[in-house]
LOBA-985435 format. One record per residue (C-alpha): residue number from 1; x, y, z. Coordinates in steps of 0.1 Angstrom, whole numbers, plus 5000, padded with zeros to 4 digits. Layout:
N
SITE   resi     px     py     pz
SITE    NUM      X      Y      Z
...
end
This chain:
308
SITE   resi     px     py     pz
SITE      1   9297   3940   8111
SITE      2   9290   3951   8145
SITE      3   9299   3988   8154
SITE      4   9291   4003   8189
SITE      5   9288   4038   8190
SITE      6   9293   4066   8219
SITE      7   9271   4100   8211
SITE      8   9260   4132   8224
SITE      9   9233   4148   8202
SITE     10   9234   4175   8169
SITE     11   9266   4168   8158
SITE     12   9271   4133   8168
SITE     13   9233   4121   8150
SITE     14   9246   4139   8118
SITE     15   9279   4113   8119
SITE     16   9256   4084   8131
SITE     17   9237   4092   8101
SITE     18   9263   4090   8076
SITE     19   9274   4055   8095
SITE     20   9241   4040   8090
SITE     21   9243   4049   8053
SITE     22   9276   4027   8048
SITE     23   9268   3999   8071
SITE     24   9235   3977   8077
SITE     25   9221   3992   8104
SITE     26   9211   3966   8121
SITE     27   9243   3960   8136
SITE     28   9245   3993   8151
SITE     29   9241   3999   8189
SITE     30   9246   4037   8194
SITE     31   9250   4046   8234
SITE     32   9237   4079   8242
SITE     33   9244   4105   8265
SITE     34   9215   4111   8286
SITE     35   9233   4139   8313
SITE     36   9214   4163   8297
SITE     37   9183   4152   8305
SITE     38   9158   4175   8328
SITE     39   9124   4176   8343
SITE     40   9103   4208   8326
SITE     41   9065   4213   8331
SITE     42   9063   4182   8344
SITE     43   9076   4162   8315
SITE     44   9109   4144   8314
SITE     45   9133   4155   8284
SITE     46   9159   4138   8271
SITE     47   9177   4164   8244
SITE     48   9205   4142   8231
SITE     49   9183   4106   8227
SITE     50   9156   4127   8209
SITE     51   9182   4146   8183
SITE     52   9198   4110   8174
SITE     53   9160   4098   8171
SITE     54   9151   4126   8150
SITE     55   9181   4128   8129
SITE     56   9181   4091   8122
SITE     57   9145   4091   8110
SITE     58   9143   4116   8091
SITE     59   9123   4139   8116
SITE     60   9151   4165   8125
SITE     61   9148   4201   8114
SITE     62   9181   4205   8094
SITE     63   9176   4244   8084
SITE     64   9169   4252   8126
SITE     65   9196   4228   8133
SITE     66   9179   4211   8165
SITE     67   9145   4195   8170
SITE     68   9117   4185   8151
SITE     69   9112   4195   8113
SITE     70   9074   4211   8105
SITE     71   9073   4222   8144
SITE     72   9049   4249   8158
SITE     73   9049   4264   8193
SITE     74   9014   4274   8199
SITE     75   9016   4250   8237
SITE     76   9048   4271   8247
SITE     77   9031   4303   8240
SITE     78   9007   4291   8261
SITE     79   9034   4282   8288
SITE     80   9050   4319   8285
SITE     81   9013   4335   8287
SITE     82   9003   4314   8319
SITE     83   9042   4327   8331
SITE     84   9056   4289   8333
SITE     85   9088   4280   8321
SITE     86   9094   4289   8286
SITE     87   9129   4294   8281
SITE     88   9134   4259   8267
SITE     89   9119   4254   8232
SITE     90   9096   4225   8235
SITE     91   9079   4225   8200
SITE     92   9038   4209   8200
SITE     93   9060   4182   8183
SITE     94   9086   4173   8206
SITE     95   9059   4177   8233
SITE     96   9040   4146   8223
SITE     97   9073   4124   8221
SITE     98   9077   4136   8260
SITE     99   9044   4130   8273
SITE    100   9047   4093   8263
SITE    101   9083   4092   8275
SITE    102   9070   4103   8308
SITE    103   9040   4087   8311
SITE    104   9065   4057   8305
SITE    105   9082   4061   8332
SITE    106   9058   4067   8359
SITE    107   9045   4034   8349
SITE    108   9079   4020   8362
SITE    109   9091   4014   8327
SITE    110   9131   4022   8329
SITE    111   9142   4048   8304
SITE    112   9159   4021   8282
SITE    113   9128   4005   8277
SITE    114   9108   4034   8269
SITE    115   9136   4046   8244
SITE    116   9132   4012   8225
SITE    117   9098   4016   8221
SITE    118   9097   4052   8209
SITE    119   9124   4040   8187
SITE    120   9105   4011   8172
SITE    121   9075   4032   8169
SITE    122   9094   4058   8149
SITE    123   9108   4029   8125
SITE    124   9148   4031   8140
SITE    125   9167   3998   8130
SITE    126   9200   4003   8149
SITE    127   9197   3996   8185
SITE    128   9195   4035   8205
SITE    129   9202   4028   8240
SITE    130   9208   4055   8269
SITE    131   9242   4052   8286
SITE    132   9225   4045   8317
SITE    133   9187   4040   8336
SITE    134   9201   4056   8365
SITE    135   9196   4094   8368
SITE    136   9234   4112   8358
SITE    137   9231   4153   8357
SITE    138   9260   4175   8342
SITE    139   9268   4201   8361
SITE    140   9292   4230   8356
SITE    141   9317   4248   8378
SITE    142   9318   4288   8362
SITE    143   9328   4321   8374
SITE    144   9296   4329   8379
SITE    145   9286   4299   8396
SITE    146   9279   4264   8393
SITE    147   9249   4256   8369
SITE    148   9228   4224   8359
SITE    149   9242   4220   8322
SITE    150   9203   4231   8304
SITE    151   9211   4263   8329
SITE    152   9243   4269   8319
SITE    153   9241   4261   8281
SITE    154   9203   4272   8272
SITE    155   9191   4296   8296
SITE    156   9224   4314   8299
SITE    157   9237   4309   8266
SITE    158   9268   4291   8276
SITE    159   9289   4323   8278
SITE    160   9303   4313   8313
SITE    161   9340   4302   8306
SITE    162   9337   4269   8324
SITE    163   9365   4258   8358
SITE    164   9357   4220   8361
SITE    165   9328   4197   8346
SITE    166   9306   4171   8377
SITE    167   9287   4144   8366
SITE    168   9264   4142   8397
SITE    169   9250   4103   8399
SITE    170   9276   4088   8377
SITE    171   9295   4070   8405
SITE    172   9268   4048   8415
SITE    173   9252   4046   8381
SITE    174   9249   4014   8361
SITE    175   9250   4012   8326
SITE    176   9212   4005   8308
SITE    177   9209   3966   8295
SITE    178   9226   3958   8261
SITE    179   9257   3987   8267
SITE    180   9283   3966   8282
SITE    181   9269   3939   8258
SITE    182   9275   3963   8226
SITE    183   9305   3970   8236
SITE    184   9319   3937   8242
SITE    185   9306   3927   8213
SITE    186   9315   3950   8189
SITE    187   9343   3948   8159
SITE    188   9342   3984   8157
SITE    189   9341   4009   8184
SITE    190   9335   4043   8178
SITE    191   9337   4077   8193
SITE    192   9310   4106   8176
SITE    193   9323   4140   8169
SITE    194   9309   4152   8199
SITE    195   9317   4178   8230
SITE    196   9341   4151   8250
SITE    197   9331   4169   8282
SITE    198   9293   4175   8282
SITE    199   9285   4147   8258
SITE    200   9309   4121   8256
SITE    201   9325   4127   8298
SITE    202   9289   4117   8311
SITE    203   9293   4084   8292
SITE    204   9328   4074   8303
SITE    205   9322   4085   8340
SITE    206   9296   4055   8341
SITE    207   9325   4034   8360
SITE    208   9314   4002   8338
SITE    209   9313   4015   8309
SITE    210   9351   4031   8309
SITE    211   9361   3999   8321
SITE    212   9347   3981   8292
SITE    213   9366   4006   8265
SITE    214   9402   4000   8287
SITE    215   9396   3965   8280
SITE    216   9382   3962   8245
SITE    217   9395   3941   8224
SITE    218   9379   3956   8187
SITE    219   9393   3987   8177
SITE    220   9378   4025   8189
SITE    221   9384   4052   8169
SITE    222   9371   4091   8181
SITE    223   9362   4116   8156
SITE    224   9378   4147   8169
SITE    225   9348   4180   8168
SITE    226   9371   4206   8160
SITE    227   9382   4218   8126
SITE    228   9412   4239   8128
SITE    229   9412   4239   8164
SITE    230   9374   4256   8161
SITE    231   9340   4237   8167
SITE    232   9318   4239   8144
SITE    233   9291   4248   8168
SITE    234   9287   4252   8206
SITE    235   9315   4256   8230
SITE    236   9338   4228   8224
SITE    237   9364   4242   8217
SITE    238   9365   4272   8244
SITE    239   9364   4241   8270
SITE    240   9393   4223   8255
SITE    241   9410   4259   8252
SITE    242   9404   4263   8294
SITE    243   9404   4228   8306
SITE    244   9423   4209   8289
SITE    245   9452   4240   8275
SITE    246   9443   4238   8238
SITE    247   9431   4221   8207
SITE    248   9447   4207   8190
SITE    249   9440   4167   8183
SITE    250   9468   4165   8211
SITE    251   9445   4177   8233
SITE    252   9415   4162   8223
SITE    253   9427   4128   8216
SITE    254   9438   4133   8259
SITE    255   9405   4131   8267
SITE    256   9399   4097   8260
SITE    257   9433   4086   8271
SITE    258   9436   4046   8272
SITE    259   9406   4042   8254
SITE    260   9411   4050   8217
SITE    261   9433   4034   8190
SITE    262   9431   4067   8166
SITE    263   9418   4103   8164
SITE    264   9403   4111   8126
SITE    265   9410   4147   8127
SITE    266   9402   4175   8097
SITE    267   9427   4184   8072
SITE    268   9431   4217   8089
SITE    269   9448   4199   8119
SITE    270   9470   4180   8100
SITE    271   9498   4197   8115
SITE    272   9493   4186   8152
SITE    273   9499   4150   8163
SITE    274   9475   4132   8188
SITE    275   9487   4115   8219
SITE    276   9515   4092   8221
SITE    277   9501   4053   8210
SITE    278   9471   4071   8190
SITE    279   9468   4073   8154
SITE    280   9463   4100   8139
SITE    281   9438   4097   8104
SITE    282   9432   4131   8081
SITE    283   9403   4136   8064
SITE    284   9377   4164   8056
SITE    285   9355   4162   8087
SITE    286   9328   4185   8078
SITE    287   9297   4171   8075
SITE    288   9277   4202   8054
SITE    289   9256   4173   8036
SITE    290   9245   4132   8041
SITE    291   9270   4127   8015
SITE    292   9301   4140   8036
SITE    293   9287   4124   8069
SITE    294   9289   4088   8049
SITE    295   9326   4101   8036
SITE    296   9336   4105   8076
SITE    297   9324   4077   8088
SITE    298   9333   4053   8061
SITE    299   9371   4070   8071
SITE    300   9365   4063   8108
SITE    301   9355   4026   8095
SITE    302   9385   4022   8078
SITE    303   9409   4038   8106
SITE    304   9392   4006   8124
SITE    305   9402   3985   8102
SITE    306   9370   3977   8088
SITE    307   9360   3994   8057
SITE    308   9325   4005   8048
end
């Protein structure tokens, strides 16, 4: 079975890691939000990419939540003691993944390419591909101003309420070799329990790439992020709550209007409907363990049609 797979990073590598315990991973193409990306201390970093990288290979740090496990910090000590930015935790791990991504890419090497090789070196079967070669930068639209998303989310904690969402780049951007491919080829298409406007949006605003999921033919199926109209971390839900006027999986399941055939939603939304021509599929969506992770996405499978 072929599944295609559209991710941001913490939450949606902890679903893509159940999925590749129920199906050969092989034929797994996950597409990966790469909006997030920035240039610090020289080095290009690509947050969501690298969490599905480290999750899927067992070289995540599950107890900090983010980055890599065994990680020290003695280079950003450094960084803060030389007065260089140090508000971004770059571990002395992490840093040696980014100094080969961007050595990479000043050889000319397009970011699809480099993530393939990173990915092979690191022993990744399913295919990890960025959504798109072409530079795409979320920015956000807050009281306080408007803020590159790193600015807004790290820096400043994300406590700005947030007006409108811009995906600066996305309307000329192409999407990287092997996504339109994945998609077209896919029996199953589906959606990762993941912010739909910082980590999904930046996906779908790639022109190409929308229009592939308004005319697929295999099923898609999202997993909504919230449980009881809550996320489980970061600020999905205060978003929905401001820009979309709730959320509920009525809500949520809006944001990918046209493009999904059902929203698997937690027990503790039972009680609210998705959009009209969207399936609604109950289940326990927290993923507290690998063995709950396999349990939602075997459930996403089988909303598909296509059981684990």
């Amino acid at each position: 079975m072929k599944v295609a797979a559209l991710s941001g990073g913490v939450g949606g590598a902890r679903f893509l890691r159940g999925l590749l315990g129920v199906v050969d991973p092989r034929g797994v193409s996950i597409v990966g939000n790469v909006a997030d990306d920035l240039e610090l201390l020289g080095l290009r970093v690509s947050p969501d990419l690298d969490s599905i990288l480290y999750t899927l290979t067992g070289r995540a740090d599950e107890e900090r939540g983010w980055g890599r496990g065994d990680e020290s910090w003695r280079a950003l000590e450094t960084v803060a003691e030389l007065g260089g930015e140090s508000w971004f935790r770059l571990g002395d791990r992490d840093l040696g993944l980014h100094l080969v991504r961007t050595e990479l890419l000043r050889a000319g090497v397009p970011l699809s390419e480099a993530t393939a090789r990173i990915a092979s070196a690191y022993g990744l079967t399913a295919r990890l591909l960025p959504a798109s070669d072409d530079p795409i930068r979320t920015f956000l639209e807050t009281p306080a101003g408007t803020f590159p998303f790193q600015t807004w989310f790290v820096a400043r904690g994300h406590v700005d309420e947030v007006d409108a969402v811009h995906y600066t780049g996305a309307p000329s951007a192409r999407p990287a070799p092997g996504v339109l491919e994945a998609l077209a080829d896919a029996d199953v298409i589906l959606v990762a329990p993941s912010n739909p406007y910082v980590s999904i949006g930046p996906i779908l605003a790639v022109e190409e790439i929308r229009a592939a999921l308004e005319r697929r033919t295999a099923p898609c199926v999202a997993v909504s992020p919230l449980i009881g109209g809550k996320a489980v971390k970061g600020p999905a839900d205060r978003m929905l709550a401001r820009l979309a006027g709730g959320t509920t999986p009525r809500h949520v399941g809006a944001c990918y209007e046209g493009l999904i055939d059902a929203l698997v939603v937690d027990e503790a939304d039972a009680g609210s409907a998705p959009p009209d021509g969207v399936r609604a599929v109950v289940t326990r969506t927290l993923m507290n363990d690998l063995d709950a992770a396999r349990r939602l996405a075997a459930a996403a499978l089988d909303a598909a049609g296509a059981p684990a």
